[in-house]
N, C-alpha and C positions, 0 to 999 in steps of 0.2 A: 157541767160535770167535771170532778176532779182537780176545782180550783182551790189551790192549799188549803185542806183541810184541816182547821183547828182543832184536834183531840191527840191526846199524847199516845194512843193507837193508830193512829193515822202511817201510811209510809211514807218516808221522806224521798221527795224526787227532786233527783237534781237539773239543773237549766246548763248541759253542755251541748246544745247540740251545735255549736259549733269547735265544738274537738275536732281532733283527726282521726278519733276511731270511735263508732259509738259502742261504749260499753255501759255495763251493767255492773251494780257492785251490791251487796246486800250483806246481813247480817238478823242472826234471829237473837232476841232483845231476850230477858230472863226469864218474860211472862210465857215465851216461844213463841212471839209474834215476827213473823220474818217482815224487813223490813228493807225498800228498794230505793236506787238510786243511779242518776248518770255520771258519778262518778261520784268517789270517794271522802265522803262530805266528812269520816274524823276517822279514828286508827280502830272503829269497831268494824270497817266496812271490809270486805272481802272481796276480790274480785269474782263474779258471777260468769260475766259473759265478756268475751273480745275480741267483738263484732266487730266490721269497717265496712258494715254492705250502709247505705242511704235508707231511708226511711220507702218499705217496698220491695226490698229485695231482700229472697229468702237469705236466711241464715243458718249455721250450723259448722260442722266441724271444718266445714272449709273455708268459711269466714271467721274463724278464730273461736270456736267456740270453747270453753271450758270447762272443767268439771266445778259441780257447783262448791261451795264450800260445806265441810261437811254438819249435817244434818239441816241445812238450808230448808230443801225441798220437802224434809222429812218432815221439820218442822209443822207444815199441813196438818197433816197428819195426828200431830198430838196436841196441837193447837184445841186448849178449850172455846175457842171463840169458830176457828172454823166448824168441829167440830160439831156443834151446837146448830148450825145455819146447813150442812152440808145435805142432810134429808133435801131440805127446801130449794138448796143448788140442782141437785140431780132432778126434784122434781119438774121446776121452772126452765130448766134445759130441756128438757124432754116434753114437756106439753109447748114448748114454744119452737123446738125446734132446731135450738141454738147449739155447738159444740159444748158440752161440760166444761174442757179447758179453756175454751176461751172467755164464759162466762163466770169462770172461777180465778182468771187472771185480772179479768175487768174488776170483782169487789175486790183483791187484792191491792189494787194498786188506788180506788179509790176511799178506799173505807179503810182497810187492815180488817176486815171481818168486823169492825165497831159496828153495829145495827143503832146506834143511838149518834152516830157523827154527824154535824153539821157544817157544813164549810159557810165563811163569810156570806156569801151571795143566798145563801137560805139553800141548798142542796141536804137532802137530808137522806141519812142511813147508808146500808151496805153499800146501793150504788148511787148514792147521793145522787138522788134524783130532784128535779123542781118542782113544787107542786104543780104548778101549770102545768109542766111532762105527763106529770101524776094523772094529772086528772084527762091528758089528752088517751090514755091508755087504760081509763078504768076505775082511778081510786076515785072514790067520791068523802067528802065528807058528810058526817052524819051526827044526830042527836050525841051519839057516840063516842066524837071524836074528832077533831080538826084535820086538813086534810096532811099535815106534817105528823101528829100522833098518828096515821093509819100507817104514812112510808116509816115509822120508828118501826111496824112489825116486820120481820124478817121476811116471811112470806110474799107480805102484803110487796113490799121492796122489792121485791126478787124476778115475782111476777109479772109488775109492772115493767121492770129495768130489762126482764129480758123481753116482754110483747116489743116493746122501745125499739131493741135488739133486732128482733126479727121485722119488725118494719124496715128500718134502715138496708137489712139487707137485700129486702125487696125490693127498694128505692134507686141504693147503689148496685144494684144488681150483683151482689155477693163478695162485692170487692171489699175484705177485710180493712184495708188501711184507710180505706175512704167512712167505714164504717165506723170505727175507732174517731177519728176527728170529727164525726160528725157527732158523736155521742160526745165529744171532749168540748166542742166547740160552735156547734150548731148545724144544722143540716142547710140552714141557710150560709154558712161560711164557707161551707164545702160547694155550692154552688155556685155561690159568686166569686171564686175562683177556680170557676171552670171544671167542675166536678175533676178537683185534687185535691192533695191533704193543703190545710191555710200555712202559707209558712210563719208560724205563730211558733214563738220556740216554747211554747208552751205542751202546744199542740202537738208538735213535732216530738217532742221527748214523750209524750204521752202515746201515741202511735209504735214507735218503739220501745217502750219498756212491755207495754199488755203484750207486743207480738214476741220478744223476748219472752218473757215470762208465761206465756203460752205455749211457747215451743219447748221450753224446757217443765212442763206438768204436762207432756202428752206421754202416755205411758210407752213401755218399751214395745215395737214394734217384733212380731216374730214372723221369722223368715221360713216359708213353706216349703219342701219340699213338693217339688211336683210325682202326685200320685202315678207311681207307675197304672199300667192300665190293667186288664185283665189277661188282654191276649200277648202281653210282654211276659205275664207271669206264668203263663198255662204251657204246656209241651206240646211243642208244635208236632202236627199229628204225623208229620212228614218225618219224623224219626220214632211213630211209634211202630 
């Protein structure tokens, strides 16, 4: 999953993790495809995030977070290509279980919303899945259609990539970082090094950019006022 995908929708991710601070830097293209990276790969890139927590450790305003650049996040939004797939997000999170953002971070960063991408290694669609993945979750092929024409449908993609999803988190037992590498790299790499993320700088930039970019597509949080009660409101009878 998410080995350099070859289509000019694709986002570009950068190979720093060995910087001194992990950051994020992005930029939305003309099509309004936002597009990510661990550092500043030419002068359209903006800084996103400046982060310095390790792959694992939460992030936010106190690890350096910053404001995105503008219309970054917005971009989503008016994206004809997320657009277009976003019914099929909401659905495939919800019948599987999985956060929205996070599985809306995950085709970001593997696809750019492309439903027809294929990276070298034969991974195919939104979340450039492998057929073999494909088929351990469901897609079959048929008279129809080969089992790569069925991950080309959005849906069909979605579905699969997120059952994928919710397995792994059964497996890893809901530990997001370990989930993420194991989608990025195999559930057997995260094993055999001792159920942690592989140190694959691959891997590792991949781990941290969906959890970046997750965190910052979670909506605004509102702060409750705790309800007074009834007998805080009412006159106490002691002064009727």
């Amino acid at each position: 999953m998410g080995r350099c995908i070859r289509t000019c929708a694709s986002l570009l991710l950068g190979l720093s993790c060995l910087a001194a601070q992990a950051q994020v830097w992005g930029f939305v293209d003309e099509r309004g495809v936002p597009h990510f990276a661990s550092e500043r790969l030419d002068d359209r890139y903006q800084l996103f995030y400046a982060g310095d927590g390790a792959v694992g450790e939460p992030s936010g305003a106190a690890a350096g977070a910053v404001t995105a650049p503008p219309g970054l996040l917005a971009s989503f939004e008016v994206s004809t290509a997320y657009k277009a797939v976003r019914h099929h997000l909401r659905e495939a999170a919800r019948a599987n279980g999985i956060e929205y953002e996070l599985l809306k971070a995950v085709v970001a960063v593997e696809s750019g919303f492309d439903p027809h991408a294929v990276s070298p290694r034969g991974a195919v669609g939104l979340m450039q899945i492998m057929p073999g993945t494909a088929q351990r979750f469901g897609v079959r092929a048929s008279a129809g259609g080969s089992l790569e024409q069925k991950l080309s449908d959005p849906r069909t993609n979605l579905h699969a990539g997120a059952r994928y999803l919710a397995w792994l988190m059964k497996k890893f037992d809901g530990q997001v970082d370990l989930v993420l590498a194991a989608y990025n790299a195999g559930e057997g790499a995260v094993l055999r090094h001792g159920r942690q993320v592989p140190p694959y700088r691959e891997t590792l930039n991949y781990v941290r950019n969906v959890n970046e970019l997750r965190q910052r597509l979670q909506p605004p949080r509102v702060i409750r006022q705790p309800q007074a009660r009834l007998t805080d409101l009412a006159p106490s009878t002691a002064s009727l």
